[in-house]
N, C-alpha and C positions, 0 to 999 in steps of 0.2 A: 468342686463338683457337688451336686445337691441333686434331692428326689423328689419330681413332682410327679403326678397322681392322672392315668387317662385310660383311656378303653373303648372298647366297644360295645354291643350288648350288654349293657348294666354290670359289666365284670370291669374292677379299676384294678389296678398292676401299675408298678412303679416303672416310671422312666427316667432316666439318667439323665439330667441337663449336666452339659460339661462345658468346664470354663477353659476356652480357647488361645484365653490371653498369656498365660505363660508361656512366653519366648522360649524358654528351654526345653521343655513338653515338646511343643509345637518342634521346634530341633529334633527332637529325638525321635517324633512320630515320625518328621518326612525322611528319617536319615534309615528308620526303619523298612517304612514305605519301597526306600530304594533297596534296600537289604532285600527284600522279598521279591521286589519286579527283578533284581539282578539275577537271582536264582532261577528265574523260569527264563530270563534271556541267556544263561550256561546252557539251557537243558534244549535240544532239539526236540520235535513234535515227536511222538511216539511212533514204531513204525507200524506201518497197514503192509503186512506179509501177503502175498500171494499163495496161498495152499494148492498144490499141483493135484488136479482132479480128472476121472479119465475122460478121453472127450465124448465119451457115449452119454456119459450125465448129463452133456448139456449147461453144466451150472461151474461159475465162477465164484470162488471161493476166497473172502480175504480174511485174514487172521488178526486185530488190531492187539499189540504186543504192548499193557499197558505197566507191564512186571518193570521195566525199566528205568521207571521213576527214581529217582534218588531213595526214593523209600520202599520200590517193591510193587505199589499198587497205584490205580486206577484213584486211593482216596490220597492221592497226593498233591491232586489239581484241586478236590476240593478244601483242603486244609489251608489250603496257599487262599483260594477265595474267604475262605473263613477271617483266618488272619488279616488280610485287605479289609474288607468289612468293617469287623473291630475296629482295628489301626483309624479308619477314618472316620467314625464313629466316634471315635475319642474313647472309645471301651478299654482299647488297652494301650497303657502306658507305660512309662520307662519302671521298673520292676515288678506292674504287676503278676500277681501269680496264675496263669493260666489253667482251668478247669474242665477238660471233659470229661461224661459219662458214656464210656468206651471201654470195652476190653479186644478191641478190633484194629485191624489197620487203620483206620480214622486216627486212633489215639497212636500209633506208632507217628503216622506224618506231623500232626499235629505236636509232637513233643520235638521232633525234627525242627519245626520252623520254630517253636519256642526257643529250643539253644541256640539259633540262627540269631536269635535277638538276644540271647543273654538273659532271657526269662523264666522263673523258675514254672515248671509244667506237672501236671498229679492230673493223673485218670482214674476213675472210681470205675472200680470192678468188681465182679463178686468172685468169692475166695475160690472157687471150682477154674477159672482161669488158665489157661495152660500156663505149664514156665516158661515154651516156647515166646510167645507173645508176648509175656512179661518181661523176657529175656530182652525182645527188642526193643520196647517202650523203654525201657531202663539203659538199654545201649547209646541210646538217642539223647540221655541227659532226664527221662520223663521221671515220675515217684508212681509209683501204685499205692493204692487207696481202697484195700480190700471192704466189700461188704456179703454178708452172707447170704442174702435172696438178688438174682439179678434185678428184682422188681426193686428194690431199693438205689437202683444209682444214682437215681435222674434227684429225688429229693436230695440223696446224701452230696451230689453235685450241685447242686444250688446250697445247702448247707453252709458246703467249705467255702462256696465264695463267700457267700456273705461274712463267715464268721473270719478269714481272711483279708477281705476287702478285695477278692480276684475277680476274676469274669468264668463265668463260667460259660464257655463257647458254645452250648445246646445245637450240634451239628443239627437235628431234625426240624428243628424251629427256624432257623436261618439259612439253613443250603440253599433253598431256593432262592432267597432274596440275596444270597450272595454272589449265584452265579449267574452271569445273564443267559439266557436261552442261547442266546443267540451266538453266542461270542464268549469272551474270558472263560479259559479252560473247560470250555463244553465240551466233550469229547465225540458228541454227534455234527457240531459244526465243523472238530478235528475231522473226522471220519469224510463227511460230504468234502470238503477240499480235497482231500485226499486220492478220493476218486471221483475228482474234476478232469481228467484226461484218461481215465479208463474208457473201455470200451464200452461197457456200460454206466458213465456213471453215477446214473439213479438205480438203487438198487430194486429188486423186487419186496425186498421185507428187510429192517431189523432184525438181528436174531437176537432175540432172550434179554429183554428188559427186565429185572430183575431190582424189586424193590429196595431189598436189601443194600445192593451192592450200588446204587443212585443218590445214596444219600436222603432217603425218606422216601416218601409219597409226596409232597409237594414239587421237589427237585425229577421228582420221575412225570410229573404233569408238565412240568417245564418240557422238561425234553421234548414229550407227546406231543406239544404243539409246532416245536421245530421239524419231530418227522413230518408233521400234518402238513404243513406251511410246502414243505415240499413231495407233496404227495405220494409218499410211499406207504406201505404198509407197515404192519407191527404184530410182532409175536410178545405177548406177556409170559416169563418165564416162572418156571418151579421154585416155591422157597418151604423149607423147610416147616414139615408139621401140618395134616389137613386143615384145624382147627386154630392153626397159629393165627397172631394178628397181622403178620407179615402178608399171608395167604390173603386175609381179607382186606387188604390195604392193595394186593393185587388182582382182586376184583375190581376193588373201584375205577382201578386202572382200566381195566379191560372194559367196564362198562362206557367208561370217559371217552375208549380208543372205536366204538361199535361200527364205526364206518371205514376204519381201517383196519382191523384189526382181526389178521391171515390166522392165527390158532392161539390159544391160550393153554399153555402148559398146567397141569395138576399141581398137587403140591404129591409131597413126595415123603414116606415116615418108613416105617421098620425095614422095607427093602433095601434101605441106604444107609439108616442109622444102627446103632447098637442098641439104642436105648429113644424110646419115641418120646414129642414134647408131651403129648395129649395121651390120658392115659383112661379109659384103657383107646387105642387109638382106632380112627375110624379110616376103615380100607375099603374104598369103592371096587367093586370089580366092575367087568364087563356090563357096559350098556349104564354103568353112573347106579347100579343095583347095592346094594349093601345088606347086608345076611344081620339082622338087628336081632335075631334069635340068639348068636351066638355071642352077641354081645349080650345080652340080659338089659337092651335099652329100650326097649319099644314102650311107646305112650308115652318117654321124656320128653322135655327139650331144652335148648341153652344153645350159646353161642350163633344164635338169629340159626338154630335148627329147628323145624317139627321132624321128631321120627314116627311115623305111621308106616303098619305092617302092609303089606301088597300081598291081597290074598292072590292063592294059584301059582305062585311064586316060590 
């Protein structure tokens, strides 16, 4: 395997040319391959609960119960695409060390199919981490890989491979291109099958696409276009911190959704947390108003804000 040099925009980045020809490789990929398609042919599609609602609502309710994964969550289908990816990719191979930058369910599943294959698995996280979490990455066979700012994973995760020889799996970079829209563990193509013999079953709206829990922004545009393709609407949900980049990454969503798209949830800070991301934190009230008196910010700006006062106000 060797590095040749490409890009786009005047930016060049290494890519992996991989030599195919070892028979034994190549054995161990397809034997992998089948390791990982046999575990989602154990696993039944997740189920779409009917939530019993009164009939004065009017409104049918289903509940998609994705906790049942082998690992818990909804980031189980995309670990498993992640892994496919690689595997055919030639990225990863019979002992490479597998790398994410995760202290979340991603990194729980993802150390899951690592031991599945007998690979050793290290999630870089910053040292604030719960033990919970740590608890299960490590149950699963995974290492922890503490760092002290979360803003550090993502380099100290490209680090360790390189300085490893591993891969580092960069869920946000590849989700999208590892799962097709349309099909392989999309859980909006699970969903529409699903309520293929409902009474209704196009729904009136998505509820609460949420950046976060999509596996990036790219992989949440994918989706957007399966709802579109079949024309239903879409609600963009709450993620944590007004000023977070999660928040702004679901704007662009919402801007992307403008012709479908039934309500966009806020983000959501000191009402729900202990402790807010953004500090001191910015609390819209009634009518999108914010009181910048009491914050002591009037005539700043940042994070693509102008704050200007509103006189009579």
């Amino acid at each position: 395997m060797s590095e040749v040099y490409g890009g786009s925009g005047g930016k060049l980045q290494a890519c992996r040319e991989v030599d195919r020809r070892d028979d034994k490789q190549r054995a161990w990929v397809s034997e992998a391959i089948r390791i990982v398609d046999a575990d989602a042919n154990r696993s039944a599609d997740t189920h779409l609960h009917v939530f019993p609602m009164p009939e004065v609502v009017g409104v049918d309710l289903y509940l998609k119960d994705e906790s049942v994964h082998p690992t818990g969550s909804l980031k189980h289908r995309l670990a498993r695409s992640l892994f496919l990816y690689a595997l055919c990719n030639g990225w990863i191979r019979e002992g490479t060390t597998v790398i994410e930058a995760s202290s979340g369910s991603t990194a729980v599943s993802e150390a899951y199919f690592a031991r599945l294959l007998g690979l050793p698995f290290v999630a870089v996280m910053p040292a604030s981490t719960s033990p919970e979490k740590i608890g299960l990455i490590e149950f699963y066979g995974g290492r922890c890989h503490f760092v002290e700012r979360s803003g550090q994973i993502y380099g100290e995760a490209k680090r360790l491979a390189e300085e490893t020889g591993g891969h580092y799996m960069d869920q946000f970079t590849y989700a999208e291109r590892a799962t097709d829209w349309r099909g392989n563990n999309n859980i909006a193509e699970s969903i529409f099958g699903q309520l293929a013999l409902e009474q209704h079953p196009i729904p009136t709206w998505i509820v609460n696409l949420r950046v976060s829990k999509m596996g990036g922004l790219l992989r949440s545009l994918r989706l957007l276009r399966s709802i579109r393709e079949r024309g239903v609407g879409l609600i963009v949900g709450a993620h944590v911190g007004e000023t977070s980049i999660l928040t702004r990454a679901a704007l662009t969503v919402a801007n992307c959704a403008r012709d479908i798209l039934v309500a966009q949830e806020g983000a959501f800070g000191t009402h729900l947390l202990n402790i807010d991301v953004a500090d001191p934190p910015l609390m819209f009230g009634v009518g999108g108003v914010i009181d910048i008196d009491k914050l002591g910010t009037a005539g700043i700006s940042g994070l693509g804000l102008d704050i200007r006062s509103r006189q009579g106000n």
